[in-house]
C-alpha positions in Angstrom: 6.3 -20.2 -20.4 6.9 -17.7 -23.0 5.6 -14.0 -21.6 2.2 -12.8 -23.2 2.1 -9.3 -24.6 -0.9 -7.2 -23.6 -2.8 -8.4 -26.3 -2.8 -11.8 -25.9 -3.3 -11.2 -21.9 -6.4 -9.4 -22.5 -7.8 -12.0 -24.7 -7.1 -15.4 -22.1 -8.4 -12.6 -19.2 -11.7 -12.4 -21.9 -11.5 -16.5 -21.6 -11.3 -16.4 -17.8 -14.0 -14.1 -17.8 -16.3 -16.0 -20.0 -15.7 -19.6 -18.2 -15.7 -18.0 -14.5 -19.2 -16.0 -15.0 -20.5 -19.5 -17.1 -18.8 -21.0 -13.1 -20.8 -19.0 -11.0 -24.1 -18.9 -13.2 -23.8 -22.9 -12.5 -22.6 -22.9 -9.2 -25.5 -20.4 -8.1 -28.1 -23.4 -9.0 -26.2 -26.5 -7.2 -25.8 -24.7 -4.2 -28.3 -26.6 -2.7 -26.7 -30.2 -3.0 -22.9 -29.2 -1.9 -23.3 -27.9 1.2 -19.6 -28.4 1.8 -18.3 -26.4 -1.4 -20.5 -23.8 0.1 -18.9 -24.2 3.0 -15.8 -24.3 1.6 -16.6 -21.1 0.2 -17.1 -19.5 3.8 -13.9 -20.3 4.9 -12.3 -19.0 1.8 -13.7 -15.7 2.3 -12.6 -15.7 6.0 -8.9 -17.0 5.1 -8.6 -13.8 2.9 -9.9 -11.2 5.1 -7.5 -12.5 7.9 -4.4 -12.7 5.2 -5.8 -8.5 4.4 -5.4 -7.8 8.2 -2.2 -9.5 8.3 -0.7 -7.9 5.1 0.1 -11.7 4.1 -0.3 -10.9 0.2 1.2 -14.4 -0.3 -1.7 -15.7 1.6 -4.5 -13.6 0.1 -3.1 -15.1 -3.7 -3.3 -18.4 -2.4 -7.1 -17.9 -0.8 -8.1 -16.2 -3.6 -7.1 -18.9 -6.0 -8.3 -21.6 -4.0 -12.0 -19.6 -3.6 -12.2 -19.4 -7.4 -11.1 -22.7 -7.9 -13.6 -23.6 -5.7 -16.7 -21.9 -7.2 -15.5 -23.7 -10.6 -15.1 -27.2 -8.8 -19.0 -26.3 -7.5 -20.4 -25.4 -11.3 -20.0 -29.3 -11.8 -19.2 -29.2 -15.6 -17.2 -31.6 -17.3 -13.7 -30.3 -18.2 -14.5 -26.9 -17.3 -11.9 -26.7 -14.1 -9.4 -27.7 -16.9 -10.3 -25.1 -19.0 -10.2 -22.9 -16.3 -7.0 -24.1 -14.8 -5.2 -23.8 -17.8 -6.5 -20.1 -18.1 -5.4 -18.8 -14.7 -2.0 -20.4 -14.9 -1.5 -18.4 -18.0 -2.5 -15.3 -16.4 -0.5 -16.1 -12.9 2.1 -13.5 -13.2 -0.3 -11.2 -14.4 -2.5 -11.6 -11.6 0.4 -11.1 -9.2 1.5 -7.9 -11.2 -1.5 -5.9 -11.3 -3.0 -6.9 -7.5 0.8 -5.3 -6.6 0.3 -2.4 -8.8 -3.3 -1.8 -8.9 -4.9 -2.7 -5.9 -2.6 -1.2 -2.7 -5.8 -1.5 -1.1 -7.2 -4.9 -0.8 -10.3 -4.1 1.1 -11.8 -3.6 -2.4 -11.0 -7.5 -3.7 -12.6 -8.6 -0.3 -15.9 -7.0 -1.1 -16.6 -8.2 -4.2 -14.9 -11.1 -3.2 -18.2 -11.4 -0.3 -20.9 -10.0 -2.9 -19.5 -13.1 -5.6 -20.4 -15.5 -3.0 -23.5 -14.1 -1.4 -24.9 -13.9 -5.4 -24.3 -17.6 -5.6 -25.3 -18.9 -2.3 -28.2 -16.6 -2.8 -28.9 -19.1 -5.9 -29.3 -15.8 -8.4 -27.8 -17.2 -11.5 -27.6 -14.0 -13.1 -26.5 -11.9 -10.6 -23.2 -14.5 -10.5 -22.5 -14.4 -13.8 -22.4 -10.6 -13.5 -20.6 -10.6 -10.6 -17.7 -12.8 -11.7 -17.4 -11.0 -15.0 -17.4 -7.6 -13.3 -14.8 -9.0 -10.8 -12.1 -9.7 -13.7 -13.1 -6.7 -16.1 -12.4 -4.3 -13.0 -9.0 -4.9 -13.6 -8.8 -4.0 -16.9 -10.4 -0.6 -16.0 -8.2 0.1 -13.7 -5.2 -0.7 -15.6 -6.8 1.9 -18.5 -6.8 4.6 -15.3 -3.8 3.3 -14.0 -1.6 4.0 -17.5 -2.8 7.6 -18.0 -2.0 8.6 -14.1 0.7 10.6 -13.1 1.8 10.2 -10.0 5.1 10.3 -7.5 3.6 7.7 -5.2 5.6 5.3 -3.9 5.2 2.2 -2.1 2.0 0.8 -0.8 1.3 4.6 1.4 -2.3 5.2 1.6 -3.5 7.4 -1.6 -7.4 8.6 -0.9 -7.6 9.0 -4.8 -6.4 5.1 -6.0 -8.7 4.3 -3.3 -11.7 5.5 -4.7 -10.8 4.7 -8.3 -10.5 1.1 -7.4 -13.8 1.1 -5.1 -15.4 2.6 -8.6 -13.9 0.0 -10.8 -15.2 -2.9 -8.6 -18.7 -1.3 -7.7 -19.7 -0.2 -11.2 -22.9 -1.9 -11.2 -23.7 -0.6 -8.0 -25.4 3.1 -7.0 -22.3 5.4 -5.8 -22.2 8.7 -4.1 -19.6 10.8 -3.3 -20.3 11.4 0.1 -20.4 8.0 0.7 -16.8 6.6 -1.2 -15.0 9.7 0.8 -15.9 9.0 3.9 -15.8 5.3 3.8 -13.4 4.3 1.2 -11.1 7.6 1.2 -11.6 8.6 4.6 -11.1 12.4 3.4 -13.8 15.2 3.1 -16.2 14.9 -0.2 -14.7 18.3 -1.2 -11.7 17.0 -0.9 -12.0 13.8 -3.0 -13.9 16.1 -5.2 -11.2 17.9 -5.7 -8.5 15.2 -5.9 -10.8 14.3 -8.9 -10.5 17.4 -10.6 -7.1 17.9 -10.1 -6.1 14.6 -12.0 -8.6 14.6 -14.2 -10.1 16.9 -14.8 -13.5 16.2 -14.1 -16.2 15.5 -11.2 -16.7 12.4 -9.4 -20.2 11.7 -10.8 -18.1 12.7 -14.2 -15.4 9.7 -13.9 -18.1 7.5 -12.7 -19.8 7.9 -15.9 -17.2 7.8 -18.0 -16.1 4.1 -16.4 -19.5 3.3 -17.3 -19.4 4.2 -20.6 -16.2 2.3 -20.9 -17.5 -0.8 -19.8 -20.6 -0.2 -21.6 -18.4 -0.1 -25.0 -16.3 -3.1 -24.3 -19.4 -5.4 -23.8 -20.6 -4.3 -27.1 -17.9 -5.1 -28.5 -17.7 -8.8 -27.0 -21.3 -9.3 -28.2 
């Protein structure tokens, strides 16, 4: 397969995003007549919290490939797991080069991982779409923070500030507080995250939140 340049990657992710949100919008209203794609789903979730635990990255692709596939296969729609497929096969070394590089952490991608499925199983059409769209924009956000931050990290070591930056990019639709994200996603003192922010940026936490916001806000107008 001839490599994509950034471009043409962000325009297929725009696809994935479009057919997996149509997915789960589906998917959240035949919930009630596939009660073992649901349960499929249940395992799924379980497979990639124990690959997490076990640092078995290899394992958490393959779960989180065959949980997607999964909430496609439970939309029901002619051709769209086709569709799909073909999408996330041209993305697959994309996917493995930004979950290395963007997520060290992959506590995050089990959350909204959990909140995707609860929205469907709940049978809230809406609230699926937006969560798968959310899901695969996240990246994107993080790659735009990722690109402007300087850092002599190395390895997957434990950094309290890409911690909190990928919990924001993944919960941006959700209410956020500092106190909260330090001590349960850092696991450092708020003044201390509050100054990590500064630091690198510039700015406040509520600050950055906002400004993600704002960026997300912009790049939905200009899908619609």
């Amino acid at each position: 397969m001839i490599p994509l340049n950034k471009q043409s990657l962000r325009k297929l992710s725009e696809l994935r995003s479009l057919l997996e949100g149509f997915a789960a919008r589906s998917a959240a209203s035949n919930t009630s007549g596939n009660s073992k794609l649901v349960e499929d789903l249940k395992i799924l979730l379980t497979r990639l919290s124990t690959a997490v635990r076990a640092n078995d990255y290899t394992g958490f692709r393959d779960a989180d490939f065959s949980l997607h596939e999964s909430i496609v296969q439970l939309a029901d729609v002619p051709f769209l797991h086709e569709a799909w497929l073909a999408a996330w096969k041209g993305l697959s070394d994309f996917h493995h080069r930004t979950f290395d590089d963007c997520f060290p952490d992959a506590r995050f991608l089990i959350e909204e991982h959990e909140y995707l499925v609860e929205t469907i199983l709940l049978g809230d059409p809406n609230a699926a779409e937006d969560a798968a769209q959310n899901h695969i924009e996240a990246v994107w956000l993080r790659l735009s923070e990722k690109e402007g931050l300087a850092t002599n990290r190395t390895g997957r070591d434990f950094d309290p500030l890409q911690s909190a930056c990928a919990h924001v990019a993944f919960q941006l639709n959700r209410p956020l507080r500092l106190e909260e994200v330090a001590r349960n996603v850092s696991f450092v003192s708020p003044g201390h995250l509050s100054r990590l922010f500064r630091q690198q940026y510039g700015e406040s936490f509520q600050t950055y939140l906002q400004n993600m916001r704002l960026v997300k806000a912009a790049e939905l107008l200009r899908e619609t």
